[in-house]
C-alpha positions as CSV (number, residue, x, y, z in Angstrom):
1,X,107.4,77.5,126.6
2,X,109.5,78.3,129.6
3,X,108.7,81.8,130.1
4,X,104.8,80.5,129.5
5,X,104.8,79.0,132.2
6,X,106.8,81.3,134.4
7,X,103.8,84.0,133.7
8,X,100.9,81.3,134.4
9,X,102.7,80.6,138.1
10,X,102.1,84.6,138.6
11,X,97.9,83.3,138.7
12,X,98.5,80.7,141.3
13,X,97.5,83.3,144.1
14,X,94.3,84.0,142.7
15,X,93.0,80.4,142.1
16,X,89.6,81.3,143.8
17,X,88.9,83.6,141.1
18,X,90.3,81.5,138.3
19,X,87.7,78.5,139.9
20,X,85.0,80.8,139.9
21,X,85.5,81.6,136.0
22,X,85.6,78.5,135.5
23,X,82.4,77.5,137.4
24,X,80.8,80.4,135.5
25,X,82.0,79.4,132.2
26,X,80.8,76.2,132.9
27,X,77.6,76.9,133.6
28,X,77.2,79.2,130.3
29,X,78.4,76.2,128.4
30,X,75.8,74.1,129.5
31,X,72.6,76.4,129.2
32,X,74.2,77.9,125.9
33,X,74.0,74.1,124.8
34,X,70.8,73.5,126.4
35,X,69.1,76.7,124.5
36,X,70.9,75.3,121.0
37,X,69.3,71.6,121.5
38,X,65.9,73.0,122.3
39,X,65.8,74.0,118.2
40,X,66.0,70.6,116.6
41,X,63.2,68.7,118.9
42,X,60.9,72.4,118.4
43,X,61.0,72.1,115.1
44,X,60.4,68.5,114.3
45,X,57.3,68.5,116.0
46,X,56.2,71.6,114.7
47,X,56.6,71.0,111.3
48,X,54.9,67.0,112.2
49,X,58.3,65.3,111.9
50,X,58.0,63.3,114.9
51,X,54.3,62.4,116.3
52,X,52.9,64.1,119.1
53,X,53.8,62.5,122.4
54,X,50.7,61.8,124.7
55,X,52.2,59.3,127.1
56,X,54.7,61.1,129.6
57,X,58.0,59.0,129.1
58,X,60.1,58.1,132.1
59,X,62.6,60.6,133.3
60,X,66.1,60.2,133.2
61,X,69.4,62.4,132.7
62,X,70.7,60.3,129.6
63,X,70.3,62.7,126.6
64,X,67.5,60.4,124.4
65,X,65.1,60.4,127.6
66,X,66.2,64.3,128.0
67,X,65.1,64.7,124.2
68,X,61.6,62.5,124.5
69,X,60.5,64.5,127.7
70,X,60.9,67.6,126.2
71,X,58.6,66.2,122.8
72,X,56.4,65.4,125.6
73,X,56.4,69.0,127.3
74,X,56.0,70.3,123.9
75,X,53.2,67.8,122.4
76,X,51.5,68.4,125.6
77,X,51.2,72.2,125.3
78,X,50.6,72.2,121.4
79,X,47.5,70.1,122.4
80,X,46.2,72.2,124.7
81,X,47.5,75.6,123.3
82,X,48.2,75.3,119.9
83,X,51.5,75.7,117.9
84,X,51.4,79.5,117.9
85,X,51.1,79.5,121.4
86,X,54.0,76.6,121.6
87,X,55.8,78.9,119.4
88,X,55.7,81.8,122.0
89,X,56.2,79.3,125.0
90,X,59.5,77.7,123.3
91,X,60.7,80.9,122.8
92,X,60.6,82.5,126.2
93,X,62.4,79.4,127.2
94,X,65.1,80.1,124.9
95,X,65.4,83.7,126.0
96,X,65.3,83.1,129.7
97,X,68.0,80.7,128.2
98,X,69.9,82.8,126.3
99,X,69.9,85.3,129.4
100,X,71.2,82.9,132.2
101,X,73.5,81.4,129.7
102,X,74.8,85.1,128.9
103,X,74.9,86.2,132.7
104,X,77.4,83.7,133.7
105,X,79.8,84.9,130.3
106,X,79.6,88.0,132.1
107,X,80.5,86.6,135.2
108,X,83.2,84.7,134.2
109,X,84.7,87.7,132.6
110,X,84.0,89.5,136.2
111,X,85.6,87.0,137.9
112,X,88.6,87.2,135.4
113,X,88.8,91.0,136.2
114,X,91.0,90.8,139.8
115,X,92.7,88.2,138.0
116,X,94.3,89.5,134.9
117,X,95.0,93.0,137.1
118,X,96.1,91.5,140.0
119,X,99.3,89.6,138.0
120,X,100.2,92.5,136.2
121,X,100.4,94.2,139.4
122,X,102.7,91.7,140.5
123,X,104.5,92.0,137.7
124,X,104.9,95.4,137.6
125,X,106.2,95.5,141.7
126,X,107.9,93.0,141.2
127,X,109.7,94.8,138.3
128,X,110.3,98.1,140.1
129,X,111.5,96.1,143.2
130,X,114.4,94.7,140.8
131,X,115.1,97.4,139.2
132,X,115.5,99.0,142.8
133,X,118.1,96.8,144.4
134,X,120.4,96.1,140.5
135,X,123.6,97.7,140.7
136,X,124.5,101.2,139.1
137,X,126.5,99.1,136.6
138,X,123.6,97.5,135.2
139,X,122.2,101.0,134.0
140,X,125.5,102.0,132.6
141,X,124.4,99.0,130.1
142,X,121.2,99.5,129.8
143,X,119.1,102.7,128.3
144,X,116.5,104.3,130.6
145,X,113.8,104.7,128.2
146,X,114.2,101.2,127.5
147,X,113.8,100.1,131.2
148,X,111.1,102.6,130.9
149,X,109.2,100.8,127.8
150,X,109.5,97.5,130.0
151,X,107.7,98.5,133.1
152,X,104.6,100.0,131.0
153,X,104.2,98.8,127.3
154,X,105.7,95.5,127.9
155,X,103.9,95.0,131.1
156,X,100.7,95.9,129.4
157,X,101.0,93.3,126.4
158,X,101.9,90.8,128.6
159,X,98.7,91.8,130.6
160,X,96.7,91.3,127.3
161,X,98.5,87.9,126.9
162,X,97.4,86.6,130.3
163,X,94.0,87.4,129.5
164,X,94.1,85.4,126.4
165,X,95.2,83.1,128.0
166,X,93.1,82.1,131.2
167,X,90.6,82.4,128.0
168,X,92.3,79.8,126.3
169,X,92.2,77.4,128.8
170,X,89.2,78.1,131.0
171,X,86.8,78.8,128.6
172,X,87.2,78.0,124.8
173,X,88.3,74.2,125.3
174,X,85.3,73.8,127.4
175,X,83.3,75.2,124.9
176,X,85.0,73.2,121.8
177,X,84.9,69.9,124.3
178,X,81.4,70.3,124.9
179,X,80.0,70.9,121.6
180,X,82.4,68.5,120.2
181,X,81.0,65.7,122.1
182,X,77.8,67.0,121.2
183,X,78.1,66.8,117.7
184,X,79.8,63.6,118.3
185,X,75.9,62.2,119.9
186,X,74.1,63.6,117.4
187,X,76.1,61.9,114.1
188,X,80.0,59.6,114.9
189,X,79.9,59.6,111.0
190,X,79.9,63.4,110.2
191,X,82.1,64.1,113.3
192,X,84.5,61.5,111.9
193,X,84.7,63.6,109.3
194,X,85.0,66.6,111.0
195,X,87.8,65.5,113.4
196,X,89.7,65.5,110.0
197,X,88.5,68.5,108.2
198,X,89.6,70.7,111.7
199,X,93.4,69.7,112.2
200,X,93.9,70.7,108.2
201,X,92.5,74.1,109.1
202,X,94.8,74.7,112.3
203,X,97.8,73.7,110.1
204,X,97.3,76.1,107.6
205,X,96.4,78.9,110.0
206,X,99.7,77.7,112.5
207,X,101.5,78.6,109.1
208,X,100.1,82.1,108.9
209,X,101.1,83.1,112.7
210,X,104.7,81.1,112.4
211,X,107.8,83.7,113.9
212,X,105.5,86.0,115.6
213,X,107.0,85.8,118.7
214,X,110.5,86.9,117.0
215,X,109.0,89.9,115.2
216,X,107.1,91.3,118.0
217,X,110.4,90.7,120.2
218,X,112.0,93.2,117.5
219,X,109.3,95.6,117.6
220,X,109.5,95.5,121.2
221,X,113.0,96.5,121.1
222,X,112.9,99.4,118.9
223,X,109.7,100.5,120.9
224,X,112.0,101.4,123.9
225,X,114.4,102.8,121.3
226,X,111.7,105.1,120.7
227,X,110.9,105.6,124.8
228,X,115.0,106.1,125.1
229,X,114.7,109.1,122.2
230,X,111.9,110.9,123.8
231,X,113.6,110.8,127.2
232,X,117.1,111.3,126.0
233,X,115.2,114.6,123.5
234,X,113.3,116.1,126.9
235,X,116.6,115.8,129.0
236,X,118.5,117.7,126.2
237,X,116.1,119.8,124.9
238,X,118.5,123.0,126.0
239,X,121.6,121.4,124.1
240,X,119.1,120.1,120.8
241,X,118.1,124.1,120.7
242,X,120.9,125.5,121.7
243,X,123.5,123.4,119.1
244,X,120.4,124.1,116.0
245,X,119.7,120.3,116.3
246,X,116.4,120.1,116.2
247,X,116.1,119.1,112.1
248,X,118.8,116.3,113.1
249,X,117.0,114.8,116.0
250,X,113.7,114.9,114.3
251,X,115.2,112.7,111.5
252,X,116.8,110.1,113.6
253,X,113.9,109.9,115.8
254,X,111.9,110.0,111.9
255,X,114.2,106.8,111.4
256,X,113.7,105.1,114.7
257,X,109.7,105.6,114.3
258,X,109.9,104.0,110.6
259,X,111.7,100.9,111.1
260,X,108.9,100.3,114.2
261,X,106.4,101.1,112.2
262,X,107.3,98.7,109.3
263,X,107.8,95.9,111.9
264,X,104.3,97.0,114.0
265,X,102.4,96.4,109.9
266,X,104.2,93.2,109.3
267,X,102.6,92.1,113.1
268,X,99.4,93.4,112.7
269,X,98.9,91.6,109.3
270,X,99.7,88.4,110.6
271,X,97.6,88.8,113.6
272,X,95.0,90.3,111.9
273,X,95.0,87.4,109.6
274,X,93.7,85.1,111.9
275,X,90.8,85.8,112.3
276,X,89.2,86.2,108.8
277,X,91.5,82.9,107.8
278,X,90.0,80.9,110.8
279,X,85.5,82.1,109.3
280,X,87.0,81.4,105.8
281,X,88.2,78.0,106.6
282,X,85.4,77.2,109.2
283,X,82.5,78.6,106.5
284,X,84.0,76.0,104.0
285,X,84.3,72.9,107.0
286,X,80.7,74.2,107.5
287,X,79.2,73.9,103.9
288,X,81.7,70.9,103.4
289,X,79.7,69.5,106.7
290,X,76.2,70.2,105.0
291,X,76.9,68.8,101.8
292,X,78.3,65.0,103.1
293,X,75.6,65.6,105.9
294,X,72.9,66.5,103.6
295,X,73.6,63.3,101.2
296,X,73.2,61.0,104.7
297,X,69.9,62.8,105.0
298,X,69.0,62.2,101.3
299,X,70.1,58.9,101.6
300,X,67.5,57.9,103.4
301,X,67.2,55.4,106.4
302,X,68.7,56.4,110.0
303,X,71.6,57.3,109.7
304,X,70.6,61.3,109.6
305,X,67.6,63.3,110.1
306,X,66.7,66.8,108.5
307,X,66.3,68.0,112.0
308,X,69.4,66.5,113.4
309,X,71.2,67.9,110.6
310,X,70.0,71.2,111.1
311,X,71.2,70.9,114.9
312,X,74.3,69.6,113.8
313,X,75.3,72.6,111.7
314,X,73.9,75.0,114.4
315,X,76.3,73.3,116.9
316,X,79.5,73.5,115.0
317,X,78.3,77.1,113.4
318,X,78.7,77.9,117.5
319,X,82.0,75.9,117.8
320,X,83.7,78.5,115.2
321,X,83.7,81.5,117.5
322,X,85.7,79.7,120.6
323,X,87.9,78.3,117.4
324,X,88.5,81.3,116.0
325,X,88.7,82.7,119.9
326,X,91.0,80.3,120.5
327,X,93.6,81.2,117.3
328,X,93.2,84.8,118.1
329,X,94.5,83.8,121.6
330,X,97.4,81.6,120.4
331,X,98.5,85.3,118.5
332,X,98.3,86.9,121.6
333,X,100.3,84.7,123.5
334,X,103.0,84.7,121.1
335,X,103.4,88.9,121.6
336,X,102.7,88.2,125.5
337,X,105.9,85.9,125.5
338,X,108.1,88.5,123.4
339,X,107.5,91.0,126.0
340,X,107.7,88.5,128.6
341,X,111.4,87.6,127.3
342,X,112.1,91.1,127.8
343,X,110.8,92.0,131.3
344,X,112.6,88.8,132.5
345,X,115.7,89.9,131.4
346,X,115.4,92.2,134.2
347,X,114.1,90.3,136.6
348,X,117.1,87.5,135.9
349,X,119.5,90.1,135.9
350,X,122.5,89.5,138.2
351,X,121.8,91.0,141.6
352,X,126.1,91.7,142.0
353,X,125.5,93.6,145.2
354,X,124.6,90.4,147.3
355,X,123.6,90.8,151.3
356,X,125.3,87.6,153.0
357,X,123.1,85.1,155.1
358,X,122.4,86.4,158.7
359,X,123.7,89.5,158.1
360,X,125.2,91.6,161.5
361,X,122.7,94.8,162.3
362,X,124.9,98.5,162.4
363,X,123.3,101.5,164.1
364,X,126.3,104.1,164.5
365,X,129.9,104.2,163.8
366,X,132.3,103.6,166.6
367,X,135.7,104.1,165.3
368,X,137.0,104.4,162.1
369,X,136.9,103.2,158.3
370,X,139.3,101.5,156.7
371,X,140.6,100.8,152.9
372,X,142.5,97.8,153.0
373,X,144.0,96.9,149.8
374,X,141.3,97.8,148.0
375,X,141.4,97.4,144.0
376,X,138.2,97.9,141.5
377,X,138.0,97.0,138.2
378,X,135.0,97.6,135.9
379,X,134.9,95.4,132.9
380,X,138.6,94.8,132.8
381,X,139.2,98.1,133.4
382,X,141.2,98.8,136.6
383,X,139.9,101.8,138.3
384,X,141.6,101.6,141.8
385,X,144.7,100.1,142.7
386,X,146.2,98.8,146.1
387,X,144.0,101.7,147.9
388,X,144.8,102.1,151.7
389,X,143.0,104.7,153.8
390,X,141.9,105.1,157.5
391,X,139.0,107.3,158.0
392,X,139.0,108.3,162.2
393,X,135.5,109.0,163.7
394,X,135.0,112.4,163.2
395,X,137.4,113.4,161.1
396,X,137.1,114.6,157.6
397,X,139.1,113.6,155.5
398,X,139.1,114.7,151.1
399,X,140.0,113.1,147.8
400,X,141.4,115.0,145.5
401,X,142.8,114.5,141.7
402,X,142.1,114.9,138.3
403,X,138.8,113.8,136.2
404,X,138.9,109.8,136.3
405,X,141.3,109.3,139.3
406,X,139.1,107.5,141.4
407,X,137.8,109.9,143.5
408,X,134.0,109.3,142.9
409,X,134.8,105.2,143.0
410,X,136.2,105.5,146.7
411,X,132.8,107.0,147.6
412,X,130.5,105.0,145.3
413,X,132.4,101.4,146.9
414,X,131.6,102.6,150.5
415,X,127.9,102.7,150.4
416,X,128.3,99.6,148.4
417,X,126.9,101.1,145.1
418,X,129.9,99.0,143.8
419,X,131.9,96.2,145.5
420,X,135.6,96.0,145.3
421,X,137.5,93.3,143.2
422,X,140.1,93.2,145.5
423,X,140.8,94.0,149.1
424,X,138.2,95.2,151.8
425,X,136.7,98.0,152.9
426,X,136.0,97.6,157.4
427,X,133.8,99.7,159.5
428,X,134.8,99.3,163.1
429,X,137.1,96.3,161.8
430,X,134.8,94.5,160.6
431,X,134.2,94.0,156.3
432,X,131.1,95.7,155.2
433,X,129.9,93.2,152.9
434,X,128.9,91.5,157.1
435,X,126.4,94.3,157.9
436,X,123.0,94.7,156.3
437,X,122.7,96.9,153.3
438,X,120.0,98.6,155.4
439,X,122.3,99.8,157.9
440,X,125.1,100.3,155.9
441,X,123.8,103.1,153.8
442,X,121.5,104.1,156.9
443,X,124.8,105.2,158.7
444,X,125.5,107.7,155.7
445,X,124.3,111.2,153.8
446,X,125.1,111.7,150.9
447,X,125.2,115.3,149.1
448,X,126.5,115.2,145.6
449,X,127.1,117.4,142.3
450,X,124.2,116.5,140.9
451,X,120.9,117.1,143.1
452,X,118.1,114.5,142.8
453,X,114.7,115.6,143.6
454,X,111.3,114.1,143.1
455,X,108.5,116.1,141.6
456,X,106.9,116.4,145.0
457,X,106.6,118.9,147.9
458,X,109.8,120.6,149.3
459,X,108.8,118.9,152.7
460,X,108.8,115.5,151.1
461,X,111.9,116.1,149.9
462,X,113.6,117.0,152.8
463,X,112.3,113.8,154.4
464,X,112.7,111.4,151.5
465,X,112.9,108.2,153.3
466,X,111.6,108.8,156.6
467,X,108.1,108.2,157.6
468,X,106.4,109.9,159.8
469,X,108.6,112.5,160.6
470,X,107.5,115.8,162.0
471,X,107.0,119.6,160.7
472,X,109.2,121.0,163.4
473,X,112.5,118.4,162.4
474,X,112.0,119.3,158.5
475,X,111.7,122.9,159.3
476,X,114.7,122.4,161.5
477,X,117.0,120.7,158.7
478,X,115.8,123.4,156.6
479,X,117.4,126.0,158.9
480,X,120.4,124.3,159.5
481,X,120.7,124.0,155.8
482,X,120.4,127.7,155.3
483,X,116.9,127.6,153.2
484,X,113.8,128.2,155.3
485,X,114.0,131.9,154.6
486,X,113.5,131.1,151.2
487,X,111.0,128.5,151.7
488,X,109.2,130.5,154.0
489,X,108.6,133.1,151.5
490,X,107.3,130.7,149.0
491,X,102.9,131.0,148.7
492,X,102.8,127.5,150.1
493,X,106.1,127.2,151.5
494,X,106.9,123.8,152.5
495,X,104.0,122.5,150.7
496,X,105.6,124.3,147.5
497,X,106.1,121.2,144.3
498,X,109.7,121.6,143.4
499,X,109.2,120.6,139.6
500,X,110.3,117.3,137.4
501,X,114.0,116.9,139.2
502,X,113.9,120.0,140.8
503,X,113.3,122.4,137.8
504,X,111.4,125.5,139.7
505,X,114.4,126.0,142.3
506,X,118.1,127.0,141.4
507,X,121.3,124.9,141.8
508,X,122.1,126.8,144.8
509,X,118.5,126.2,146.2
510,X,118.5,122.5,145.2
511,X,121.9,122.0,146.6
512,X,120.5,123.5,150.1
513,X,117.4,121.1,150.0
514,X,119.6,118.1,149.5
515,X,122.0,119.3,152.7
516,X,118.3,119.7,154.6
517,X,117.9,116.1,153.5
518,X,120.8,114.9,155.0
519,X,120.4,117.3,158.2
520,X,117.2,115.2,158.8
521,X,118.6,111.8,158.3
522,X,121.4,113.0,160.8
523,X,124.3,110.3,159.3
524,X,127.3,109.2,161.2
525,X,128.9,109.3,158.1
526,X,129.0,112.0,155.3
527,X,129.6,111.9,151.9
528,X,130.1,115.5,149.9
529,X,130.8,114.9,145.8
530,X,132.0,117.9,145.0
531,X,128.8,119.4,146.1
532,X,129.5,123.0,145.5
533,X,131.5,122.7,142.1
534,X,128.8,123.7,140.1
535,X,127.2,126.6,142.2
536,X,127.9,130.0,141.4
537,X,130.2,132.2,143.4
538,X,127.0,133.6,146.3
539,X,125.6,130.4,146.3
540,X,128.6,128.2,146.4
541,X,129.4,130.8,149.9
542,X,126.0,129.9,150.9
543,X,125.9,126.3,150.8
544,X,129.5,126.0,151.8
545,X,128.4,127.3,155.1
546,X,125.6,125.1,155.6
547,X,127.8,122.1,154.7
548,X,130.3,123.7,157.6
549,X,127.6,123.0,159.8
550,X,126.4,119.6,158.6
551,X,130.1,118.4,158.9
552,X,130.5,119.5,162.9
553,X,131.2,116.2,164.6
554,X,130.7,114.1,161.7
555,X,133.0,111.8,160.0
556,X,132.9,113.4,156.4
557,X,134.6,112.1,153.0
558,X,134.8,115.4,150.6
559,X,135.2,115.1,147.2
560,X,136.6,118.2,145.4
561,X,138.1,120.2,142.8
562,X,138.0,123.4,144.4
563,X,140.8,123.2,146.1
564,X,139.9,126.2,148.8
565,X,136.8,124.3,150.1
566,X,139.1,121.0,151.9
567,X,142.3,122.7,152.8
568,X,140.7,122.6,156.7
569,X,140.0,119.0,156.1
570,X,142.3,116.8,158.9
571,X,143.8,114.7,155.8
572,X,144.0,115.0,152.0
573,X,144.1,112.0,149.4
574,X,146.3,112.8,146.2
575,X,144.5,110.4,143.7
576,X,146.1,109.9,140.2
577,X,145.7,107.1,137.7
578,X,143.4,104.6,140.7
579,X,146.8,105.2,143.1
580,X,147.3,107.2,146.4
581,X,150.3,109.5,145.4
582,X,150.4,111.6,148.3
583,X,148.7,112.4,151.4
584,X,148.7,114.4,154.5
585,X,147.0,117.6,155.9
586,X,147.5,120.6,153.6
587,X,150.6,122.6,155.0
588,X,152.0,119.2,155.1
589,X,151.3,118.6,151.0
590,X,152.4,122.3,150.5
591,X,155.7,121.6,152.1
592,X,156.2,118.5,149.4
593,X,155.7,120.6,146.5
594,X,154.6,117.7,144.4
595,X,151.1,116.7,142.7
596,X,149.0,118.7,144.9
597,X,151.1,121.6,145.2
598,X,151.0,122.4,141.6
599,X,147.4,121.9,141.8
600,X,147.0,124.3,144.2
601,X,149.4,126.5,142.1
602,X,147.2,125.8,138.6
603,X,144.1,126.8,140.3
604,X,145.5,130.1,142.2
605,X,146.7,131.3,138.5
606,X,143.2,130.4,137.2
């Protein structure tokens, strides 16, 4: 019920159109009602039920004096036109009716158009905003493909939920209220029995939908197991081929597929269900309804006329569809909260990379960076231990260890990807965590192993991030970066699509466009993760060069295991185990002959 109401407070900003259904729906009600009471009075006089009305009766909007004006209307045209002509007359009324009545369904349907869209555009922003801003660690929990499956298929049920239910309460109790109360004027005695006939019917069909929600919250789950296969399968497609896999994947994905079907036939049934269960049950109300209805008419005396009678069960013949509507809804709404559950799980998840109140605004780096103290632990895992390290303006300064050290944590914690468990990090002397996130990560590039593109233009690449930026700057940051020969050769050269991630260019050529990137952004600070580690021997020459250039008079943080590429840096950082073991410049570390002197002695025999 909660996360029902949560989704109906996503409507609130379009309450002019959810009026305006309603004031349509309304309005179809009444001439739907209208056209149905215009039968009963019609044929009475027809077939000489009720004597012909000469005298015009006095008008008035209570529903007897409604009834004898319109005997008089249709007495007074049988006498001068005859009852074939009447016939005709009657029904063009109940056409034009039937039209109007009809027009404004339509309309309220129009109206509900900008409605049921515009939430699930909400939604969806509001989503992708989240999913934005979470912290790297969240991801590490949580599969892609399933994140994936939430945005769309999720998204999209809940969309079909909404619908239902703005139908549920905008249109179908008005129509069940209104008919109701009409069936209610016509004979308290058969609606009496009615009023008890209808709850026994919702009971048995409540039954039928009962753990709906639970089974399409399954479903839903192992439908973004399914999205996670098919991304996981297209990233890996080399290794599935390459290892004979492809026999093995198609069975566990076989397996995955199976156990959603199953769940998706067990849903389906139910929901399907309703439907047919709510005509059976409201065919046997309705003959149920004629038979005690019929034995008031045979009865005799007033209780019941034939005509009334026949009204009667026209009326609640009508009142099935918005019943039956209504059930169908209820179904709906039980899937739209399952996948609800689920996209509010990312919504609620913990933001852990919080921005303080009045946050202080940072435009360049003044003097220097400093670790103080710094420990990180990632689920009870200690990852960095009593870290200290001063970072000068315009120095450069590398980390260097073995796989799991720490190195890529000391450069993840400064652009606040992470925060530290213990200790500080200070630009300029003051703690981080007091600048905007804006202008933390706007003081710094970062160029790292693996190269993220977008499947866009090479020029939009370079200038990821920056708006209205021009030709001459990207072309520029190109040069610097050592590619606009290449690009320039290309048939549409900057204009050239780069592929999903990159996949027409090379590493070497990807590697460039991501030092362009940074060129153009023109950081006080730089960050290189072991950017050239998995380049090839030319291209590793190539972009080392360009990275020469992008360090010049930059305050740089290099991350490496090719221990050639930082032995010019002003101070090295022997990581082992989350601990500082040695530092100093490189003669200095040589002179030591500890840690990173056998490195450098493993990699010269390599």
């Amino acid at each position: 019920m909660k996360d029902f109401i949560r989704l109906i407070k996503y409507a609130k900003p379009y309450w002019k159109f959810i009026l305006l259904n309603f004031l349509s729906n309304s309005i179809y009600v009444i001439f739907s009602l209208i056209s149905l009471t215009m039968v009963s009075p019609f044929l009475a006089i027809l077939f000489e039920k009720v004597n012909l009305i000469v005298v015009e009766p006095e008008f008035s909007f209570r529903l007897s004096a409604l009834i004898n004006y319109f005997y008089f209307i249709i007495s007074t045209f049988i006498i001068e036109q005859g009852k074939y002509e009447a016939l005709i007359f009657v029904s063009s009324i109940f056409v034009v009716f039937s039209l109007i009545s009809n027009l404004f369904r339509y309309l309220g349907m129009y109206f509900m158009a900008p409605l049921r869209n515009g939430v699930v555009e909400d939604i969806r922003n509001e989503v992708y905003k989240k999913i934005l801003i979470l912290p790297l660690s969240f991801y590490s929990k949580v599969r892609a493909g399933d994140i994936i499956s939430r945005l769309t298929t999720d998204v999209h049920e809940i969309e079909w939920s909404i619908m239902s239910t703005m139908q549920l309460i905008l249109r179908e109790p008005l129509l069940i209220i209104v008919y109701f109360s009409s069936l209610l004027v016509i004979s308290p005695l058969l609606t009496l029995f009615t009023a008890i006939v209808l709850p026994l019917s919702g009971l048995i069909i409540s039954l039928v939908g009962k753990n709906i929600k639970k089974k399409s919250e399954i479903s839903q789950n192992k439908l973004g197991s399914i999205t996670s296969s098919f991304d996981e399968t297209i990233s890996g497609l080399k290794i599935i081929k390459g290892f004979n896999a492809i026999d093995y994947a198609e069975k566990r994905f076989e397996k995955l597929n199976t156990s959603f079907t199953l769940y998706m036939n067990k849903i389906f049934r139910r929901t399907e269900l309703a439907s047919p269960l709510t005509e059976i049950l409201g065919v046997i109300s309705l003959l149920t309804i004629v038979y005690f209805g019929g034995k008031l008419v045979l009865g005799g005396g007033d209780m019941l006329t034939a005509d009334a009678l026949i009204l009667y069960v026209v009326i609640f013949a009508r009142m099935i569809s918005p019943a039956k509507s209504f059930i169908t809804a209820t179904y709906s709404i039980q899937k739209g909260m399952a996948s609800g559950k689920r996209v509010f799980e990312i919504m609620d998840a913990q933001e852990k990379i919080i921005e303080i109140d009045n946050p202080l605004e940072k435009k360049s780096l003044e003097s220097k960076i400093e670790f103080k103290d710094v420990g990180f632990q990632y689920e009870d895992v200690a990852v960095l231990k009593n870290i200290n390290l001063c970072i000068e303006k315009g120095k450069t300064v590398a980390l260097v260890g073995p796989s799991g050290a720490g190195k890529s944590t000391i450069a993840d914690l400064l652009p606040r990807f992470y925060d530290v468990t213990q200790g500080e990090i200070c630009i300029d002397e003051i703690n981080i965590k007091s600048y905007t996130i804006r202008d933390l990560r706007g003081l710094m590039g970062i160029v790292g192993q693996e190269v993220v593109l977008f499947n866009d233009s090479i020029a939009n690449n370079i200038s990821f991030g920056i708006l209205n930026v021009q030709k001459e700057d990207i072309i520029e940051a190109a040069k610097i970066a050592q590619i606009h020969e290449f690009i320039d050769g290309l048939p549409e050269k900057y204009d050239t699509f780069v592929g999903d991630l990159g996949s027409l260019l090379s590493g070497g050529q990807k590697q460039r466009l991501s030092i362009a990137r940074a060129v153009l952004h023109n950081p006080d600070i730089l960050i290189l993760d072991e950017a050239t580690s998995a380049l090839d021997s030319e291209s590793e020459y190539l972009v080392q060069q360009a990275l020469n250039i992008l360090m010049q008079n930059r305050t740089t943080l290099v991350i490496a295991h090719r221990l050639s590429t930082i032995q010019q840096a002003d101070l090295i950082i022997v990581l082992r185990e989350g601990r500082i073991v040695e530092q100093g410049n490189h003669h200095e570390l040589l002179d030591l002959k500890g840690v990173y002197y056998n490195m450098i002695q493993i990699q010269n025999f390599s």
